[in-house]
BAZA-209705 format. One line per 3 residues: their letters; for each residue x, y, z of N, C-alpha, C, O. Coordinates in steps of 0.05 Angstrom, whole numbers, m for minus. Each point is the difference from the previous one (the first is absolute). Example, Ala and Ser with C-alpha at 12.3 -4.5 7.8 and 13.67 -1.06 7.14 Angstrom:
BEGIN
AS> 264 m114 156 m18 24 0 18 24 0 21 0 13 | m28 21 m27 16 24 1 m15 22 14 10 22 4
This chain:
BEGIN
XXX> 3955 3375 805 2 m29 5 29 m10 m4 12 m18 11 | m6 32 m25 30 m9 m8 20 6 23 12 m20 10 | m8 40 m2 18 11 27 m5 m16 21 17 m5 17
XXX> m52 m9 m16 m7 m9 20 14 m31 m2 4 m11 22 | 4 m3 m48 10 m23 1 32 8 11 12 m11 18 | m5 33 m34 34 m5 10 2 10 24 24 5 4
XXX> m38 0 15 7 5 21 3 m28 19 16 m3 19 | m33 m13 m29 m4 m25 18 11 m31 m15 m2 m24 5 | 15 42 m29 4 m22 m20 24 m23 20 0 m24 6
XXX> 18 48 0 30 m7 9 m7 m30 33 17 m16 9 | m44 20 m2 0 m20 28 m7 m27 m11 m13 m5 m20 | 23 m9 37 m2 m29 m23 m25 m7 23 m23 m2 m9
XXX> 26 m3 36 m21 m8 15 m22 18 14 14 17 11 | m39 m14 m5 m10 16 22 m19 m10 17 m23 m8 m5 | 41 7 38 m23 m10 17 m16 17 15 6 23 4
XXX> m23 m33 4 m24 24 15 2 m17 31 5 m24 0 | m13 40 28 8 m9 22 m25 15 8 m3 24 m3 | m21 m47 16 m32 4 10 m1 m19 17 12 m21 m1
XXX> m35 35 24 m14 m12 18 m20 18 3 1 24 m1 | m24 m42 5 m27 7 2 2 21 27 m21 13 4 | 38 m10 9 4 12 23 23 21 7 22 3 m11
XXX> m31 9 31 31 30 9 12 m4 20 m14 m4 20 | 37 3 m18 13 m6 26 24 m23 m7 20 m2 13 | m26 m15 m38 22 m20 7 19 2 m10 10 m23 0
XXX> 2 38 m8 17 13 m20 8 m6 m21 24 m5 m3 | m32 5 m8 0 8 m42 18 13 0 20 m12 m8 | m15 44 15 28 6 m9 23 m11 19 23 4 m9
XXX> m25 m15 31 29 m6 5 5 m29 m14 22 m8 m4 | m50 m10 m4 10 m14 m19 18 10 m24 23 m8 m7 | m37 25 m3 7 8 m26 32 11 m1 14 2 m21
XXX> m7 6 49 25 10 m5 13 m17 0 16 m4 m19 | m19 m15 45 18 m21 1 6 m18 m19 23 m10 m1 | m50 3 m23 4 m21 m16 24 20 m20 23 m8 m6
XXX> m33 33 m2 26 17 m17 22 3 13 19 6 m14 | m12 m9 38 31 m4 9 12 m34 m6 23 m7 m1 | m41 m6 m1 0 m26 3 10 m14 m27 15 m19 m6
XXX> m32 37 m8 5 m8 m36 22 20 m5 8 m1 m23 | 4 21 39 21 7 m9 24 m12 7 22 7 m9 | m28 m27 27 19 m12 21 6 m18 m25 24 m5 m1
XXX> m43 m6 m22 6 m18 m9 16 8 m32 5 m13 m21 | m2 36 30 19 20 m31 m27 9 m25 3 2 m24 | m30 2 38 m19 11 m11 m6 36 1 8 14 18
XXX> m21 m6 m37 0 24 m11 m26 m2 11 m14 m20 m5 | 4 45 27 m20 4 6 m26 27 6 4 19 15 | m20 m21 m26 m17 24 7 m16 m4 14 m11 m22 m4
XXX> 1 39 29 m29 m1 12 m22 11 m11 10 17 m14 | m30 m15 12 m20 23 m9 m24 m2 18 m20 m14 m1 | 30 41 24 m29 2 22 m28 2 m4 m11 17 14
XXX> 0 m27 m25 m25 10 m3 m24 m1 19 m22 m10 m5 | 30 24 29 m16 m5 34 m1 33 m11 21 13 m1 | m41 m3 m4 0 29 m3 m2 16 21 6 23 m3
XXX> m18 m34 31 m10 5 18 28 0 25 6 18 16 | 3 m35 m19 21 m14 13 22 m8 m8 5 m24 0 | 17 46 m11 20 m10 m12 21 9 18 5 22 10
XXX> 9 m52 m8 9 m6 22 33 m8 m7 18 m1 16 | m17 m4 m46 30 m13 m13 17 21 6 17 m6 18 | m16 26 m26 23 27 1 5 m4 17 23 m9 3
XXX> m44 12 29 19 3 29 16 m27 8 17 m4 17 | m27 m11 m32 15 m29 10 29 0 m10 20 m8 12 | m22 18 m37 29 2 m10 15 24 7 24 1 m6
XXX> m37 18 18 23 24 3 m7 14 m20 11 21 6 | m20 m18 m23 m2 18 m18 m21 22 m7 m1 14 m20 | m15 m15 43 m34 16 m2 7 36 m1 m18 16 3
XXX> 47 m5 m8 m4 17 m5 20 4 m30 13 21 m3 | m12 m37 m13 9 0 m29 m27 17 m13 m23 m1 10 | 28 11 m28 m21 6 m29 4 m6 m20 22 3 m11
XXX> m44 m16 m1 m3 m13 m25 8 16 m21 m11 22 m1 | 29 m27 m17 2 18 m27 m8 m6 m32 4 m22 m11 | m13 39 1 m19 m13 m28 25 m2 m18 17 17 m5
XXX> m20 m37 m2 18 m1 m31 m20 m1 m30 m24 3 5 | 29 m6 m27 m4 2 m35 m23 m27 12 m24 5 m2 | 34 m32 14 m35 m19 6 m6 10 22 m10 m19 13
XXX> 11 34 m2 m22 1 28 20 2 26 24 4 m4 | m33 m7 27 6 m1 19 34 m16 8 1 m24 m5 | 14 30 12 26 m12 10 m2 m9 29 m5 14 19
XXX> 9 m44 m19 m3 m12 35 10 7 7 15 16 m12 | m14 m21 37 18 12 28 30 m32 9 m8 m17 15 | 29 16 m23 14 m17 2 7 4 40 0 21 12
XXX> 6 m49 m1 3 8 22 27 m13 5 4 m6 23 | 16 m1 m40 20 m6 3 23 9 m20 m6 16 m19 | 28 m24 22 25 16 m14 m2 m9 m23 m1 15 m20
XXX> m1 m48 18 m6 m16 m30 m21 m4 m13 m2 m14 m21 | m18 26 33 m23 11 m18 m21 m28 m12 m13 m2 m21 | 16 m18 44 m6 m24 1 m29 m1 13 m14 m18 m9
XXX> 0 41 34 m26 m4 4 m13 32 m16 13 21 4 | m29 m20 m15 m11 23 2 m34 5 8 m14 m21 0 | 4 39 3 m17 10 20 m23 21 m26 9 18 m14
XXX> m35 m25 14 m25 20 1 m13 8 18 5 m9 23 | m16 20 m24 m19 6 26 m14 22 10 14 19 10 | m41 m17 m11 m15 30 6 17 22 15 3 23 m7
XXX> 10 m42 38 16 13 9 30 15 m1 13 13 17 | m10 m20 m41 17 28 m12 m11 15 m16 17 12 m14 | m44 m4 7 m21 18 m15 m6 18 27 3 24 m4
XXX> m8 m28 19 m11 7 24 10 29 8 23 m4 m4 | m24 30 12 6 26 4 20 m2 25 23 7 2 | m45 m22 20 10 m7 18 m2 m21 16 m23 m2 9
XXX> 36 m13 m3 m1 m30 12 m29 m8 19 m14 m20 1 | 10 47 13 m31 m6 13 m33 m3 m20 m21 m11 5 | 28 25 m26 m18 9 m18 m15 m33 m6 12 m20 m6
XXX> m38 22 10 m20 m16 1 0 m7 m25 14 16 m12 | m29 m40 m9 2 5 m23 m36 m14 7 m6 m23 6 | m16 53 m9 m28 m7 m5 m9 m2 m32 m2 19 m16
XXX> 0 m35 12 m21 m5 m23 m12 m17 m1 m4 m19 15 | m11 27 m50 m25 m20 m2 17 m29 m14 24 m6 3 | m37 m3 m13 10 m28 m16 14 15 m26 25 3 m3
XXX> m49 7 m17 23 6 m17 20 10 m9 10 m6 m22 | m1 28 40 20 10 5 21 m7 8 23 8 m5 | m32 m35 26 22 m19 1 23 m27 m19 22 m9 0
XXX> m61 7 m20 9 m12 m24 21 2 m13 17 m17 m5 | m19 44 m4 11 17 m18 29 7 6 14 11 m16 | m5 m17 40 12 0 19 26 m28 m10 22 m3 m12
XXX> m42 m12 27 14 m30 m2 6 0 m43 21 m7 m11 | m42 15 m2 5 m10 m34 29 12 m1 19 m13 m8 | m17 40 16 25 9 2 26 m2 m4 15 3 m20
XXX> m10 m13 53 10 m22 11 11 m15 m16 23 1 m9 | m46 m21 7 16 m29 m25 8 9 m18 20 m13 m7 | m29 43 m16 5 m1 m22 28 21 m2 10 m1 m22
XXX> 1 16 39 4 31 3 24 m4 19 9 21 8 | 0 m36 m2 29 m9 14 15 m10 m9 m7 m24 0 | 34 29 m12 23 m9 m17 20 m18 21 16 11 15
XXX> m19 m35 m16 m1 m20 18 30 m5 m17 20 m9 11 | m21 15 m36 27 m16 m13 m5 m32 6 m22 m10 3 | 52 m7 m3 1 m26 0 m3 m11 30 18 3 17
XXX> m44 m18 m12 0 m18 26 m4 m29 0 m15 m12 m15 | 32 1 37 m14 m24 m4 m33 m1 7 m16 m6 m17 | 11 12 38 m26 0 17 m6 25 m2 16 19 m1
XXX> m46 m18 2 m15 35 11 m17 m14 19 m15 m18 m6 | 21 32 34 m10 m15 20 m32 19 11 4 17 18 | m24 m20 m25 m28 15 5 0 3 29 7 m20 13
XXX> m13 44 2 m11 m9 25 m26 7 6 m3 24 m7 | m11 m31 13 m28 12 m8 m16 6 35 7 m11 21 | m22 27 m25 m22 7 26 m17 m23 4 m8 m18 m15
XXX> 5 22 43 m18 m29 15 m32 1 m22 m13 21 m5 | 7 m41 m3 m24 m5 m6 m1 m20 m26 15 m17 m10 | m48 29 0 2 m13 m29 m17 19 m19 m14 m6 m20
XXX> 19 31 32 m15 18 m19 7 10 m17 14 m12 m17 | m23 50 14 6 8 m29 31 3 m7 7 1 m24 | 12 1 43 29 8 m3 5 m27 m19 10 3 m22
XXX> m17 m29 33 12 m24 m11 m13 m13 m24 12 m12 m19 | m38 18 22 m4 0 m32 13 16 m23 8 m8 m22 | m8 31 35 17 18 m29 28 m16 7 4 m6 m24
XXX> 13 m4 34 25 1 10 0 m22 m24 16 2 m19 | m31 m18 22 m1 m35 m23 m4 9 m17 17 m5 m16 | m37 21 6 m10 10 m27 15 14 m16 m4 m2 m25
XXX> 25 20 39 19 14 m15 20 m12 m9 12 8 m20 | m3 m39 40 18 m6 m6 2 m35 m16 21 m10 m10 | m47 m3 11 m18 m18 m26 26 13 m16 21 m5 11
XXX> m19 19 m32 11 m12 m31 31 1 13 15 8 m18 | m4 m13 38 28 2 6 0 m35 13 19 m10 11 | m44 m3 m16 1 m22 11 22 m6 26 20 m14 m1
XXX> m33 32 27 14 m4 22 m1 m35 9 m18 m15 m5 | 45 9 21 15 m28 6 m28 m13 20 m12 m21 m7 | 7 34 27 m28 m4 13 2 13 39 16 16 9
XXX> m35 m27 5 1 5 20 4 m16 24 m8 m23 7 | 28 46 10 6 m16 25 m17 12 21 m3 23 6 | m9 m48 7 m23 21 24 12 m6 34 3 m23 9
XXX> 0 50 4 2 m3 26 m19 0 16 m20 14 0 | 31 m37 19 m25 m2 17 19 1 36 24 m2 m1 | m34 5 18 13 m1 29 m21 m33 9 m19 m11 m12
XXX> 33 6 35 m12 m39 13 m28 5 6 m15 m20 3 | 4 43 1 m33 m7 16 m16 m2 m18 1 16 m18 | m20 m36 19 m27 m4 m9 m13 29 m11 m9 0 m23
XXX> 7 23 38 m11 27 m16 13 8 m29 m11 5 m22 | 29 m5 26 29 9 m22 m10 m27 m14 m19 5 m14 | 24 m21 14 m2 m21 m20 m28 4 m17 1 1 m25
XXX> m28 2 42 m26 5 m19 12 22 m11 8 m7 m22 | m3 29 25 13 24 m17 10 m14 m30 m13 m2 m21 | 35 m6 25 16 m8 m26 m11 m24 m10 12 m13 m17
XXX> m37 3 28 m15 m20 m24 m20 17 m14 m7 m6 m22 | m5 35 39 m5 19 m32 21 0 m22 m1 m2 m24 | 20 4 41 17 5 m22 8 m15 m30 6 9 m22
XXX> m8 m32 31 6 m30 m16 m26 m4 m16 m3 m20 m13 | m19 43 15 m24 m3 m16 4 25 m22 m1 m2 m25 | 6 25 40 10 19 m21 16 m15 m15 m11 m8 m21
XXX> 43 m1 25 7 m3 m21 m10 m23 m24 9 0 m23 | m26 m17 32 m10 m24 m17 m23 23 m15 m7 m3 m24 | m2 22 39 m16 9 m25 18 28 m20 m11 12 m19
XXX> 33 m8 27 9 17 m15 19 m10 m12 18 15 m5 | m15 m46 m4 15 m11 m8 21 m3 10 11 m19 m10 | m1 27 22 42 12 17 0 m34 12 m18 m12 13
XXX> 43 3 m22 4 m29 12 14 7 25 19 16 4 | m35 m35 17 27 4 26 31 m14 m5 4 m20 m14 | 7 29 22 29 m9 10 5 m17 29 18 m16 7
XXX> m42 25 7 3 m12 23 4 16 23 2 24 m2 | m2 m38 32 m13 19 15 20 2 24 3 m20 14 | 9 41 m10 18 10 31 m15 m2 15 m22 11 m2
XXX> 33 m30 30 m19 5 20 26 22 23 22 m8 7 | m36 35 0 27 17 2 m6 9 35 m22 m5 10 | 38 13 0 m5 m4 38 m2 m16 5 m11 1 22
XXX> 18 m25 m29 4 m26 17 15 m15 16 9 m22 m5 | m6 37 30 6 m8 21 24 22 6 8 11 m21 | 1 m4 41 20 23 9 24 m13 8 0 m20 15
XXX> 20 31 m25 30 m13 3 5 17 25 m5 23 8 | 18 m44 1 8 28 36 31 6 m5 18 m17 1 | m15 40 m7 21 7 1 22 m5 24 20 14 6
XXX> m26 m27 1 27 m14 24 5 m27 m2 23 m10 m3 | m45 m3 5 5 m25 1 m4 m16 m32 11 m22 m6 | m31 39 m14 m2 m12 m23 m16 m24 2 8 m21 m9
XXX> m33 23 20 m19 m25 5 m25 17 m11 m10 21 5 | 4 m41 m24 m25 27 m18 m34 m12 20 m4 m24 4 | m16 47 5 m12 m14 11 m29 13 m15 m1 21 m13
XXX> m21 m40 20 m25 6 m19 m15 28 18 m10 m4 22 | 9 29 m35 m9 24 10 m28 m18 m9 m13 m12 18 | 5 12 m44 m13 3 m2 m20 m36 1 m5 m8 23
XXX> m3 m6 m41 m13 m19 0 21 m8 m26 16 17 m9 | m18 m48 m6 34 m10 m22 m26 m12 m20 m22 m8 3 | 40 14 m24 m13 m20 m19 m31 m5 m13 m15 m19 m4
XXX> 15 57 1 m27 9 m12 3 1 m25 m20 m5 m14 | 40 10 3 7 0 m25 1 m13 m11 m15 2 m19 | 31 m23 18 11 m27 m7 m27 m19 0 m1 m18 m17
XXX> m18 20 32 m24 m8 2 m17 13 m26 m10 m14 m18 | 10 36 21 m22 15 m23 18 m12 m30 m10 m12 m20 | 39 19 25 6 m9 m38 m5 m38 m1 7 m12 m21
XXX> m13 4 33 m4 m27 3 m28 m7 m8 m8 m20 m12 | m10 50 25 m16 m10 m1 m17 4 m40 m15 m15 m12 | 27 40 5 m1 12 m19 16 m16 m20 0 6 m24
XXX> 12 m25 35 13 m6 m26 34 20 m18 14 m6 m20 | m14 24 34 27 18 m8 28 m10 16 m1 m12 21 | 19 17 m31 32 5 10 m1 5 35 m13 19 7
XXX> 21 m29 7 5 7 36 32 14 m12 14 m16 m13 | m9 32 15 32 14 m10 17 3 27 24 1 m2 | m37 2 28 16 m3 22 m8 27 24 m12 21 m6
XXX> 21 m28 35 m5 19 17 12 18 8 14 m15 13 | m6 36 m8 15 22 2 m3 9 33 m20 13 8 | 41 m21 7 m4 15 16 3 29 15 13 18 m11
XXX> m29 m14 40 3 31 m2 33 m2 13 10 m16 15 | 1 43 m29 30 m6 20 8 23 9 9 17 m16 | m11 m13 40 m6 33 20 31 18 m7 1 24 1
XXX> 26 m42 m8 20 12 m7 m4 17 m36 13 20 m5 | m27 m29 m10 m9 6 m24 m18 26 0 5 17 m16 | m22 m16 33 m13 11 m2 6 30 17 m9 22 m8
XXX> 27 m26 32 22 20 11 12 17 m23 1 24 m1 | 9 m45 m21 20 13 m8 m16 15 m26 11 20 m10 | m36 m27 m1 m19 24 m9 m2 24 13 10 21 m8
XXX> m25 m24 36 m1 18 18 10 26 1 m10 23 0 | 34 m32 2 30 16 1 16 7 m21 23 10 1 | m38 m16 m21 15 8 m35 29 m12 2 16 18 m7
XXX> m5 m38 14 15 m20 2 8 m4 m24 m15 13 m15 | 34 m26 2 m3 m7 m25 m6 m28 0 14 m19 8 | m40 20 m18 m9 m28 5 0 m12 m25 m14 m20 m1
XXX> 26 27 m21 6 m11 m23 30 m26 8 1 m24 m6 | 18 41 19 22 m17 17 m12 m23 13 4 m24 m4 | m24 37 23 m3 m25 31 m26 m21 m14 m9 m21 9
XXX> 1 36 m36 m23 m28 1 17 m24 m1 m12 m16 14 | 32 6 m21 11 m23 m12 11 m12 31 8 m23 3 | m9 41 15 4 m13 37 m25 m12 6 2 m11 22
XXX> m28 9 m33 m20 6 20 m11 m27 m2 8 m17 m16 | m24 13 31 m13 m23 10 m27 m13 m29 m13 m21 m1 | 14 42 m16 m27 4 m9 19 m2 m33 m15 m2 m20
XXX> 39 1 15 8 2 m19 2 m37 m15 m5 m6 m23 | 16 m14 45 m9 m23 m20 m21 m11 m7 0 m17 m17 | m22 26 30 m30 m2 m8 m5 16 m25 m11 m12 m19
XXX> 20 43 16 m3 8 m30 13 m13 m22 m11 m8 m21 | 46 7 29 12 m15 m16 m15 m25 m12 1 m1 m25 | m14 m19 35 m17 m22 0 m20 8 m29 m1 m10 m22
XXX> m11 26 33 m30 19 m10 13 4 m31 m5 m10 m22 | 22 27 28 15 16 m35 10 m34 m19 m1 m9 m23 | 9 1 48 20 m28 m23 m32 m10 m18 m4 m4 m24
XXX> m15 0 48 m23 m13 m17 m18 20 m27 m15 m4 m19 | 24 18 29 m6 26 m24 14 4 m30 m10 4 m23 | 33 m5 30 25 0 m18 m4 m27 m21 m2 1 m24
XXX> 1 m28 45 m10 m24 m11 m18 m7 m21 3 m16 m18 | m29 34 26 m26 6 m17 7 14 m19 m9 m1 m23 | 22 14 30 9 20 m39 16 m13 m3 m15 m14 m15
XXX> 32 5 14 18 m17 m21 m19 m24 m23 3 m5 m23 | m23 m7 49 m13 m27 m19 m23 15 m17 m15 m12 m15 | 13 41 20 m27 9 m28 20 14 m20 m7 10 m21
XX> 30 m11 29 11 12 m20 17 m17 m16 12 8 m19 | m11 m36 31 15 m13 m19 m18 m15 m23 10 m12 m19
């Protein structure tokens, strides 16, 4: 128990990043908001916990690093010179990048307890959760392990259509019964910036989100749009740590983090 506190002792905040649904991106939220909070001279960790689907390493360039154990446990995977984001994730456990990860629940458990307790995170501002689409067993253990670290709470993504939206109002029931307070809700693909002319247009249907936290009673935190140059420059292992701060989609996070940043300052004063 003890190793298990100093490993997590050093993070002052931890948010978790859910939607009742797959597809809308949780981890490119998750990255973006950790480039975003680093934008703002923040110390940041991710911690993948999509066991199925770990997707952070290749986003950052780094999916063929290996994890190394130190005296507490596991050593993250840093993806920069200043040692400002760092990285967990099944997918540097993995033999080989195709390798399936089949199991049952508790193996996955055991997995995720890990995880929270067994990664020498050192000093962060934020530990940023990214968790697998749903509201099952991954995310119960994911809260349960991390209950006595009294995580900051949850931000839930949702995309504009009516389907995606019922998705992430499971969601907003999980967390009322697992206690986890929302933070409030990204509404993320909303609307496509055209890379020529810069006129963002509705792919999809606007203002599903903003509707549901309205309707729920939570934080509207803002819309994120999709931005086809951003997403190129993933593609292409770009350094998109550089170009996020070009992109179409960056003063909408900026927006997102300021209201984040905001919220920890007033529980901590």
């Amino acid at each position: 128990f003890l190793a298990e506190r100093s490993n997590l002792a050093g993070v002052r905040h931890i948010l978790l990043v859910l939607s009742g649904k797959g597809g809308v991106g949780k981890s490119t939220i998750s990255m973006e908001l950790a480039l975003s909070l680093r934008h703002s001279g923040k110390k940041v960790g991710i911690l993948d916990v999509d066991l199925c689907g770990p997707s952070i390493p290749r986003m950052f360039r780094v999916q063929d690093n290996d994890v190394h154990q130190c005296d507490s446990g596991w050593v993250p995977v840093f993806v920069d010179q200043d040692k400002s984001i760092s990285l967990m994730s099944i997918g540097f456990l993995l033999e080989k990048p195709d390798d399936a990860v089949v199991w049952r629940g508790p193996k996955k458990n055991a997995l995720i307890k890990q995880f929270v307790g067994d990664v020498a995170w050192g000093d962060l501002d934020f530990l940023i959760v990214d968790t697998p689409p749903g509201t099952s067993d991954e995310h119960i253990s994911t809260v349960e392990a991390l209950r006595p670290y009294k995580p900051l709470g949850a931000i839930l993504v949702t995309t504009p259509q009516a389907v995606s939206v019922g998705d992430v109002r499971r969601e907003l029931t999980f967390c009322k019964k697992t206690g986890l307070r929302v933070l409030g809700i990204v509404e993320n693909m909303s609307g496509f910036v055209c890379p020529h002319c810069s006129e963002c247009t509705n792919i999809f249907s606007k203002g599903g989100g903003e509707e549901l936290a309205r309707h729920a009673g939570v934080p509207f935190l803002g819309c994120v749009p999709l931005d086809p140059q951003l997403s190129q420059s993933l593609e292409e292992g770009r350094d998109f740590i550089q170009e996020f701060p070009k992109s179409s989609a960056f003063p909408a996070l900026a927006h997102i983090t300021q209201q984040i940043l905001n919220g920890t300052s007033q529980r901590s004063s």
